[in-house]
C-alpha positions as CSV (number, residue, x, y, z in Angstrom):
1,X,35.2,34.0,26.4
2,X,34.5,34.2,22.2
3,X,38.0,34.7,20.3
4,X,38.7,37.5,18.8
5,X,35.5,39.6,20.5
6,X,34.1,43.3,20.1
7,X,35.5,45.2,23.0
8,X,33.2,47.4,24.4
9,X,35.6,50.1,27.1
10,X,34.0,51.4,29.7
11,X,35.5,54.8,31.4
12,X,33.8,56.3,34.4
13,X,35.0,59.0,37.6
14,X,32.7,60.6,39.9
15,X,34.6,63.8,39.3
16,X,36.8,65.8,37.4
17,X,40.2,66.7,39.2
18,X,43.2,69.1,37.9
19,X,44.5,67.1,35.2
20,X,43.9,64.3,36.2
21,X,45.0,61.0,34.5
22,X,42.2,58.2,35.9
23,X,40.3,58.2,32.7
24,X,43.4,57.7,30.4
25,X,44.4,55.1,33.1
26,X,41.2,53.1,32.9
27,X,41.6,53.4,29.1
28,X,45.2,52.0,28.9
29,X,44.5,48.9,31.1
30,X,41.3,47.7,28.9
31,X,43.6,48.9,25.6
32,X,46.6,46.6,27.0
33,X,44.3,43.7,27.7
34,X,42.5,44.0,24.8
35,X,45.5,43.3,22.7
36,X,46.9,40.4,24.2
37,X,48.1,37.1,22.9
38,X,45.1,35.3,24.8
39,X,42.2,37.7,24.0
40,X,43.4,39.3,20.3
41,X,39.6,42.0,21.1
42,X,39.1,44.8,18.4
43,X,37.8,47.7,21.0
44,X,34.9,49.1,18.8
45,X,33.9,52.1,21.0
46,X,33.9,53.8,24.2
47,X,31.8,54.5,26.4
48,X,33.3,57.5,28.5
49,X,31.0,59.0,31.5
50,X,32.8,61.9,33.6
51,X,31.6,63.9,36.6
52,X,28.7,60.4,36.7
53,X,28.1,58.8,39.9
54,X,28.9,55.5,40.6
55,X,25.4,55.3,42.3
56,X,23.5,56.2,38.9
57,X,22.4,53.1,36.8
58,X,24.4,52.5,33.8
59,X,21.3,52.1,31.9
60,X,20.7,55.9,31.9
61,X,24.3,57.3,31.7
62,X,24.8,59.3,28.7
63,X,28.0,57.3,27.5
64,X,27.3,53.9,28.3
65,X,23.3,53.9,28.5
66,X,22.8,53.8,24.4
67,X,25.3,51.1,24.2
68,X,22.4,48.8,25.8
69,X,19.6,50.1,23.7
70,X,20.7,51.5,20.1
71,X,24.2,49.7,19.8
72,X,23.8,46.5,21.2
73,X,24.6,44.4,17.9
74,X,27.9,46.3,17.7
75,X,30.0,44.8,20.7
76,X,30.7,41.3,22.2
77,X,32.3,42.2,25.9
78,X,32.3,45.5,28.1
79,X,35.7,45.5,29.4
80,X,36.2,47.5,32.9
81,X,39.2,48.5,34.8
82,X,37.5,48.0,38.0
83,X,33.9,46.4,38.6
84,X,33.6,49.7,40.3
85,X,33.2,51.6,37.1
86,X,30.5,49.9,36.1
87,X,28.5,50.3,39.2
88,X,28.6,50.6,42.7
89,X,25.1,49.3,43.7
90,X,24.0,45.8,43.9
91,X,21.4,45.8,42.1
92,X,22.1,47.8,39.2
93,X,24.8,45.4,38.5
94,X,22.9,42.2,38.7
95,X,20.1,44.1,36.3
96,X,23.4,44.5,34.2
97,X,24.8,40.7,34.9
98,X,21.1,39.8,33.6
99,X,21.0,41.7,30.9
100,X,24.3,40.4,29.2
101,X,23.1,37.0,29.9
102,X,20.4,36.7,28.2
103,X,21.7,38.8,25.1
104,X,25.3,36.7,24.8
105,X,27.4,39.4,26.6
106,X,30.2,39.3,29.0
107,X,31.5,41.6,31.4
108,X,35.1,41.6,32.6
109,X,37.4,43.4,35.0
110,X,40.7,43.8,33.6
111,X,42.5,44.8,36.8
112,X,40.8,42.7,38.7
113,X,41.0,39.5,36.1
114,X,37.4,38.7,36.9
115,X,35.6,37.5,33.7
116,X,32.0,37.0,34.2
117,X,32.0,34.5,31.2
118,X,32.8,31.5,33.9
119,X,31.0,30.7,37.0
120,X,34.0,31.2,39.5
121,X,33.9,35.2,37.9
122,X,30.5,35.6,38.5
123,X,30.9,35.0,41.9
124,X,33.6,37.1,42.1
125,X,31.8,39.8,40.8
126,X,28.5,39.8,43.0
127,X,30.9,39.8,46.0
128,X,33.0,42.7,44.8
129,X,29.8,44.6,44.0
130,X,28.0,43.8,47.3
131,X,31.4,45.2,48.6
132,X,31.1,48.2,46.7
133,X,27.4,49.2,47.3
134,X,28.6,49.1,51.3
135,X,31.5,51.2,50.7
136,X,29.5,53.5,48.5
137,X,26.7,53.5,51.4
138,X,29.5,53.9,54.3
139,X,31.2,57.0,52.7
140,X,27.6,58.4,52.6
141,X,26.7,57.6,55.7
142,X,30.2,59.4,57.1
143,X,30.1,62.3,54.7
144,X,26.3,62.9,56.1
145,X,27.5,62.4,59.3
146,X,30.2,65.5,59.1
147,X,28.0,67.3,57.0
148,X,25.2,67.6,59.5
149,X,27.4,68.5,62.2
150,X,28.5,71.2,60.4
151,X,25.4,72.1,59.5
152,X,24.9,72.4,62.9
153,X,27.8,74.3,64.1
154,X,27.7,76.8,60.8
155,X,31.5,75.8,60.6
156,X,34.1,73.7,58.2
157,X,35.7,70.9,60.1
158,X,37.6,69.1,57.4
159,X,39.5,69.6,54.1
160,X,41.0,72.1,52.2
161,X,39.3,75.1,51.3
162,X,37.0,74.9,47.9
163,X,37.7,77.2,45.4
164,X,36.9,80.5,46.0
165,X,36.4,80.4,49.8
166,X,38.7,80.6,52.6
167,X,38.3,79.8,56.3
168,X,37.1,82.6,58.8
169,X,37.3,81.7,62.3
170,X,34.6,81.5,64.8
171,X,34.2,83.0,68.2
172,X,32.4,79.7,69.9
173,X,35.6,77.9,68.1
174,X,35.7,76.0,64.6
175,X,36.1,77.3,60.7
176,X,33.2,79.0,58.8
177,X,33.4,78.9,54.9
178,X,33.3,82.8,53.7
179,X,34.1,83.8,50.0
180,X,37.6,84.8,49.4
181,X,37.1,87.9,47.7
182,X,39.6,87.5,44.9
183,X,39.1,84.4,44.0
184,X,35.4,85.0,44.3
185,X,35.6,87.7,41.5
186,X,37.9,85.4,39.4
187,X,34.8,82.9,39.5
188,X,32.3,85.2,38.6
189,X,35.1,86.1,35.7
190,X,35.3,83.2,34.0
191,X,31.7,82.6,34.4
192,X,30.5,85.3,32.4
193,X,33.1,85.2,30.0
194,X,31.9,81.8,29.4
195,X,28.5,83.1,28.9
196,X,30.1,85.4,26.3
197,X,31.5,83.0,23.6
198,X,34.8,82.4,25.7
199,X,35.8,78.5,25.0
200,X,38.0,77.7,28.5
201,X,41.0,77.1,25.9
202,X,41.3,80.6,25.9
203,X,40.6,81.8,29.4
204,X,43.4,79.2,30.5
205,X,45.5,80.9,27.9
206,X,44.2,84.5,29.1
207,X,44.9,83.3,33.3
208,X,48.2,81.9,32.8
209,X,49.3,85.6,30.1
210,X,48.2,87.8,33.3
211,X,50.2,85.4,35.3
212,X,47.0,84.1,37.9
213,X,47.9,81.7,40.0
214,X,45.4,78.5,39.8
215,X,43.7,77.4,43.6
216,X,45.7,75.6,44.9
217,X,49.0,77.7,44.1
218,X,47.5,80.8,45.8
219,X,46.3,78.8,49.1
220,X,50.4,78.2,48.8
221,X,51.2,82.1,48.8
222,X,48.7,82.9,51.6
223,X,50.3,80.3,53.8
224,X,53.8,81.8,53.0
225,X,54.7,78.6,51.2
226,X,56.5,78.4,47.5
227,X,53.9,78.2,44.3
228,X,54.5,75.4,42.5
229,X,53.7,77.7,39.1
230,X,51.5,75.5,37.6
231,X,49.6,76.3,34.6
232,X,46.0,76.6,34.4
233,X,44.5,74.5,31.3
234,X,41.3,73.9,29.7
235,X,40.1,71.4,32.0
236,X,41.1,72.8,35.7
237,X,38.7,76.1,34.1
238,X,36.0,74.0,33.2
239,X,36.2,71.4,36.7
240,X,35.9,75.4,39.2
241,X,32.8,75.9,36.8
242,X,31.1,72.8,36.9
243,X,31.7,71.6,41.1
244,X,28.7,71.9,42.9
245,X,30.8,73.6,45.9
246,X,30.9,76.5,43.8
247,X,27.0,76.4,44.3
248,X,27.5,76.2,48.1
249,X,26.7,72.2,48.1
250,X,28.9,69.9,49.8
251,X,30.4,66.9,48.0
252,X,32.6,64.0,49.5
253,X,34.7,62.3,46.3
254,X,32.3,63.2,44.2
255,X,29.2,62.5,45.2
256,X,26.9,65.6,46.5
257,X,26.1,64.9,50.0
258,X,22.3,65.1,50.7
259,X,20.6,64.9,54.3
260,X,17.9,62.7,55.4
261,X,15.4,64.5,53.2
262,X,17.4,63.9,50.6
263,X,18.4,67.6,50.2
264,X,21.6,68.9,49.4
265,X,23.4,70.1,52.3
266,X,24.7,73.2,52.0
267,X,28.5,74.3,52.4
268,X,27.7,77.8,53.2
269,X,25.1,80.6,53.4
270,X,27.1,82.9,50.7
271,X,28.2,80.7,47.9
272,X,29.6,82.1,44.8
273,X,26.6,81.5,42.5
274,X,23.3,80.5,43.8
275,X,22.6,76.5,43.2
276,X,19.7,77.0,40.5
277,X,21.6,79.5,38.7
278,X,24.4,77.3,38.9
279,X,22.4,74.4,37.3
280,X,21.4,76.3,34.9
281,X,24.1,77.6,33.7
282,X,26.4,74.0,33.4
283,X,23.0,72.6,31.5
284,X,23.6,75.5,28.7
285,X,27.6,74.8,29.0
286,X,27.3,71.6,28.5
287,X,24.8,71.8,25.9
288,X,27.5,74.3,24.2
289,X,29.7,71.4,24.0
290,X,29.6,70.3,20.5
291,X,30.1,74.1,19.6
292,X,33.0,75.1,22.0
293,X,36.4,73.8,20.3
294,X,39.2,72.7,23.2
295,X,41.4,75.0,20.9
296,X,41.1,77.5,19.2
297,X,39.8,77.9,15.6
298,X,42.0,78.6,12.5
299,X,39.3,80.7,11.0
300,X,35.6,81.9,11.8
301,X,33.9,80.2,9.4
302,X,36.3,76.5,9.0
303,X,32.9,74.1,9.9
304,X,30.6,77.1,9.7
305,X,30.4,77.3,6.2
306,X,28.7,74.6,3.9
307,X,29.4,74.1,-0.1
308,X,26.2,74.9,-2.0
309,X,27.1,71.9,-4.4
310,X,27.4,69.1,-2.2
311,X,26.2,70.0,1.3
312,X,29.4,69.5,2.8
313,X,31.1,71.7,5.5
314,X,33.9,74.0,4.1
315,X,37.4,74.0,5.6
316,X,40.3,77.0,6.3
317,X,43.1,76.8,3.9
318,X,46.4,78.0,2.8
319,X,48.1,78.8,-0.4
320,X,51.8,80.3,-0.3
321,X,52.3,82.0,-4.0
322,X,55.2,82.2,-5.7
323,X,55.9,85.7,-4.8
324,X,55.5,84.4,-1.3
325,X,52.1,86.0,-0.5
326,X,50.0,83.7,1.5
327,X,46.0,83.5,0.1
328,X,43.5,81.8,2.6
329,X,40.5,80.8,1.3
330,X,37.6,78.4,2.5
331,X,37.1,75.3,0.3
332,X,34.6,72.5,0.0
333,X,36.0,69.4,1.8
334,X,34.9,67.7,-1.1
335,X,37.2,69.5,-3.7
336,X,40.4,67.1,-3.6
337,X,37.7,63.9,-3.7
338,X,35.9,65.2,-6.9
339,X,32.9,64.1,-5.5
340,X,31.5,67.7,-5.7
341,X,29.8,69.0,-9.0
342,X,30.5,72.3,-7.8
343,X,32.6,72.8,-5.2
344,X,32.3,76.0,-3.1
345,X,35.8,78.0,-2.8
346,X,35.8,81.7,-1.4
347,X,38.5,84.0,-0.1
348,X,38.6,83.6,3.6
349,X,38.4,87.5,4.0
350,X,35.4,88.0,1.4
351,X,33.1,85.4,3.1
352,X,34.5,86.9,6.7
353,X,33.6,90.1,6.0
354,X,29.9,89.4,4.0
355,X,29.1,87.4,7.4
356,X,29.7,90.2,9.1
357,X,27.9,92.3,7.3
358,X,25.4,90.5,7.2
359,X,25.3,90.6,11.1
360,X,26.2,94.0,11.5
361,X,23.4,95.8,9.5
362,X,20.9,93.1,8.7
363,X,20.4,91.6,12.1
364,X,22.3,94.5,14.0
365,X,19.8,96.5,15.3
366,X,17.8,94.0,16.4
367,X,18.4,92.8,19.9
368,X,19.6,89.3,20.8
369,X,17.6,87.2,22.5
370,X,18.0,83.7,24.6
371,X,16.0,80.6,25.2
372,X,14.4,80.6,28.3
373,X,14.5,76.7,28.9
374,X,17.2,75.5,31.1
375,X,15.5,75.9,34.3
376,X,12.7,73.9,32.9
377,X,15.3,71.4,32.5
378,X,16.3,71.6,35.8
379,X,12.9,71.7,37.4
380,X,12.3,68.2,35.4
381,X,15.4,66.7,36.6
382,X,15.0,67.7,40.3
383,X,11.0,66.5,39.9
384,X,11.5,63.3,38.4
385,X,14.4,62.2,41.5
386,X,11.8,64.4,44.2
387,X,8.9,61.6,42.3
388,X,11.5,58.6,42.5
389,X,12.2,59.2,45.9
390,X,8.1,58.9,47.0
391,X,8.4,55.7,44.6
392,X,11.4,54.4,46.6
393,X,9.8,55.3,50.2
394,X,6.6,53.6,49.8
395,X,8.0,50.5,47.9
396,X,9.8,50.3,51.2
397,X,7.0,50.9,53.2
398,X,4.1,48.6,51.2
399,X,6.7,45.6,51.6
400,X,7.3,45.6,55.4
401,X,10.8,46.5,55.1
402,X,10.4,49.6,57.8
403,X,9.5,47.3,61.0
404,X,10.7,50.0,64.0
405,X,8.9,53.1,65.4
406,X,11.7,55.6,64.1
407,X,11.9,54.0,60.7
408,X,8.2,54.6,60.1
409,X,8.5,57.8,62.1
410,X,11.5,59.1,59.5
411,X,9.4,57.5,56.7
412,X,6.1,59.8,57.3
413,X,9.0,62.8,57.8
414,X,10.6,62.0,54.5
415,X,7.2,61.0,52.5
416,X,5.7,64.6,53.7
417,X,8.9,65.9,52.8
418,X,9.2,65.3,49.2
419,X,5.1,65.2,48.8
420,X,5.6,69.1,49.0
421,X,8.4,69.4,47.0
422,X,6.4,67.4,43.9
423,X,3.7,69.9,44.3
424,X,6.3,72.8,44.2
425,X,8.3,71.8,41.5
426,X,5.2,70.8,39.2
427,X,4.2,74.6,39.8
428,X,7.1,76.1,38.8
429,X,7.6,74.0,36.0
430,X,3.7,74.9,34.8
431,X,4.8,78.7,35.6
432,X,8.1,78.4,33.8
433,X,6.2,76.9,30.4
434,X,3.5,79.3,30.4
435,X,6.2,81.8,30.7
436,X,7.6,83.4,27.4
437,X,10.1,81.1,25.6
438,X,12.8,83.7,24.7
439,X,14.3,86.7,27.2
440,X,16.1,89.9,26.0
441,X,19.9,90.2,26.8
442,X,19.8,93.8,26.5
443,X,22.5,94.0,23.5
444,X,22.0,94.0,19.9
445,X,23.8,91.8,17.7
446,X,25.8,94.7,16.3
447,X,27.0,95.6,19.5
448,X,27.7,91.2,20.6
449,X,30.0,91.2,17.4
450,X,31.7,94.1,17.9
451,X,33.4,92.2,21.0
452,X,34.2,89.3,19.6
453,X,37.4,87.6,18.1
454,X,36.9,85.4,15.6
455,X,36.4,82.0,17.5
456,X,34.1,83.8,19.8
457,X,31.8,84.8,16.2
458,X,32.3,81.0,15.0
459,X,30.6,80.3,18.9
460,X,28.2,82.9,18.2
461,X,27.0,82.3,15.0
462,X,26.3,78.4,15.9
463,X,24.9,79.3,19.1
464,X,22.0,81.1,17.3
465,X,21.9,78.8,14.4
466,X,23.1,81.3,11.8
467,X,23.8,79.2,8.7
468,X,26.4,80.6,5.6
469,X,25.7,78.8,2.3
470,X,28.5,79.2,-0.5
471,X,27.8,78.5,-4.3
472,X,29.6,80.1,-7.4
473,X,28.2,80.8,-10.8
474,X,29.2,79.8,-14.8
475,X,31.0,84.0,-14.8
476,X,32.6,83.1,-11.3
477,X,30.7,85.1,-9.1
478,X,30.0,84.2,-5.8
479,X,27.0,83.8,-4.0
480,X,26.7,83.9,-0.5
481,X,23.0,82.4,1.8
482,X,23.1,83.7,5.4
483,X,19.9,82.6,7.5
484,X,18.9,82.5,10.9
485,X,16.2,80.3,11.0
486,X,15.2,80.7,14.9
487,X,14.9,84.7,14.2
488,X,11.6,83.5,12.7
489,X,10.5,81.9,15.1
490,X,11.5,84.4,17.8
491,X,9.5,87.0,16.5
492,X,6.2,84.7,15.8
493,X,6.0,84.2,19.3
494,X,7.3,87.8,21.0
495,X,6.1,90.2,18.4
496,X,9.5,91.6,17.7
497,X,9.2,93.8,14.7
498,X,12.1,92.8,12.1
499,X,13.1,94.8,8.7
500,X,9.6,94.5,6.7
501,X,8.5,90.9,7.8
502,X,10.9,89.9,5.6
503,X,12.1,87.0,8.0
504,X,8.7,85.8,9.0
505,X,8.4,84.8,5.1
506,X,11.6,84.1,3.7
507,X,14.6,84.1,6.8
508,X,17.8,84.5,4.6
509,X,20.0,87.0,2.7
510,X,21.7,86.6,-0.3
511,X,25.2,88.6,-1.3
512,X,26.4,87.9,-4.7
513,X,30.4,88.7,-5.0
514,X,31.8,89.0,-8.5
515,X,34.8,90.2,-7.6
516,X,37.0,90.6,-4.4
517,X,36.1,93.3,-2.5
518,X,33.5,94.2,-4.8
519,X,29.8,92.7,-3.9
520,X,26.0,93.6,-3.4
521,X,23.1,92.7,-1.3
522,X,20.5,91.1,-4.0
């Protein structure tokens, strides 16, 4: 081990439970081992992949993957909790052993004290990961096992009930997964309230004012037991969103339990929200990520805004006056730094209301449209694994490893199998791109403002790439840019008529403000 290295930590869990404290665990033990006497490490980044399975390969997980390719100069050790983290398959983590050898890496396991600098870690690390791939391969092998007896049977035989389903009996005996009605309605809730600029801050707030009892509190009331009262929070909305049971597909600690097709296997014939939907709708949520706050916004515009001197994003402020009157304004984050020729600095009000304006009348009428594109996405996804499978079988096949009848027999079964899916999936994906690139929501964007609260408009306005530009001038006016570049683009390709063709020329509007309250459209 090198003194003083770069720690690189490495946080990973299959899935995302109520408040759970695994990550911050795995954090903590790499943080405390970092610092000790013997190592004295720096920890220069993170890389943190939740909801990823321990079966993808941590070349192509969105945390730790880049850490390989773009920022490989920047770290000297990847510190684990558990080997576990890194991988659970063989031969992803010799690919990983390999690759740290010959670029002057190491790899250690903090809980485990295994540091693959020395030869007796090494060891200890292909045996741990051997042991690792089995158990991954057992719990598989079990959950599929279950699962296809229940598949069977059209009945539960294990477990509590997912959200938003309870247990109906059956007549020929066992449990059959039907949607609890309440909770069913909750789901579909949240989900388009989500859709609608909600961040899961606030629906957690919203759930816990109308006193809603989270999942696992109401399975307590049905059964006559005591509720525990606990609160719902930003992350126990976002983990009933984004777990494939609400899809109707069965999981077993995290992993989505496929049959010998390699098809999901299904929980139910009535799940809350059909699986490609579903799919669709966590790739846009996720892809809101970036724009979605944990907690609320002070102001619409704070990051919204950007300074027409520097560039730089404008801030919410506060100024208490001597008489006691507070005045919020935005500011250039640039204007205690003096690095700003002309820093940007507007009334918070004046700029709120010219935004909306702007909105309101000069894109109101005009209805809002979407981006068809995340079942593409999905199509891809599911068409590159359906393609990797085929790869996988006749690897297998081509180097003798299928020697009895009923392997070859399954491996013509499963080749056939996912032969037809390719074909399927590469026509929908040629339908879906030949399809039109942007759909009609049905509402205009006077009437999607008109609903919205002001960290709702923030979402909005980012959402649709609406940009606000703020500048002032030598007699202290104001002058405000709004553009929506995409509005441009959308009406190039669906021939929506817009105010004069202005946009498909020049896609902005200017407001010039010389005094408060007082300001014209130029």
């Amino acid at each position: 081990m090198i003194k003083h290295p770069r720690v690189l930590g490495n946080v990973r869990l299959s899935i995302l439970k109520d408040d759970t404290t695994s990550p911050e665990k795995q954090r903590h033990a790499v943080e405390h081992w970092a610092a000790g006497p013997a190592i004295g490490g720096r920890i220069v980044g993170w890389a943190e992949d939740l909801d990823v399975s321990g079966a993808m390969h941590p070349f192509k997980r969105p945390g730790l993957g880049p850490w390989f390719t773009e920022r490989a100069d920047e770290w000297d050790v990847l510190a684990v909790w558990k080997l576990d983290r890194l991988s659970r398959r063989a031969g992803h983590f010799a690919e990983i052993v390999e690759w740290c050898r010959k670029h002057g890496k190491a790899i250690v396991s903090v809980s485990e004290s295994i540091d693959m600098s020395t030869p007796m870690g090494k060891m200890f690390a292909q045996i741990i990961a051997a042991f690792a791939e089995g158990e991954l391969d057992t719990i598989r092998a079990r959950a599929l096992s279950g699962s296809q007896a229940r598949k069977a049977k059209g009945v539960w035989i294990g477990g509590v009930e997912p959200f938003g389903y309870r247990f109906e009996r059956q007549e020929s005996g066992g449990k059959k997964l039907v949607q609890d009605p309440t909770y069913a309605e909750l789901f579909r809730e949240i989900v388009e309230r989500l859709k609608g600029d909600w961040s899961a801050y606030k629906i957690a707030l919203d759930l816990n004012k109308r006193g809603v009892p989270t999942w696992r509190d109401h399975l307590r009331i049905a059964k006559g037991e005591e509720p525990r009262g606990i609160a719902w929070t930003t992350n126990a909305v976002r983990v009933v969103v984004m777990n494939p049971t609400v899809a109707g597909i069965y999981t077993h600690k995290g992993e989505n339990v496929v049959d010998e097709n390699g098809e999901n296997v299904r929980i139910t014939d009535n799940p809350l929200m059909e699986f490609r939907e579903w799919s669709e709708f966590v790739a846009a949520l996720k892809s809101d990520q970036p724009v979605r706050r944990s907690t609320p916004s002070r102001s619409m515009l704070g990051g919204v805004a950007v300074c027409m001197g520097c560039g730089s994003r404008m801030s919410s402020n506060k100024k208490t006056k001597p008489n006691g009157r507070v005045h919020a304004y935005y500011a250039c984050n640039n204007i205690n730094t003096g690095t700003c020729s002309n820093p940007g600095r507007i009334r918070r009000d004046d700029l709120d209301a010219t935004v909306g304006q702007f909105v309101k009348f000069t894109l109101g009428p005009l209805p809002v449209m979407e981006r068809v594109g995340n079942s593409i996405s999905q199509s891809k996804t599911e068409l590159a694994e359906a393609e990797a499978t085929l790869d996988r079988l006749e690897a297998d096949y081509l180097v003798g490893r299928l020697k009895t009848d009923v392997q070859i027999e399954r491996y013509w079964g499963q080749h056939e199998f996912q032969s037809v899916k390719v074909e399927r999936l590469r026509e929908e994906i040629k339908a879906a791109e030949d399809a039109p690139a942007w759909k009609e929501t049905g509402r205009t964007y006077a009437e999607e403002w008109a609903t919205k609260d002001d960290e709702q408009c923030r979402v909005f306005l980012q959402r649709h790439g609406v940009t606000v530009t703020v500048g002032s001038a030598d007699d202290g006016s104001r002058r405000v840019v709004c553009k929506m570049p995409e509005l441009a683009e959308i009406a190039k390709e669906t021939g929506l008529q817009v105010p004069n063709g202005y946009w498909l020329t020049e896609p902005e509007s200017e407001f010039i403000l010389p005094a408060r309250k007082a300001y014209t459209r130029k």
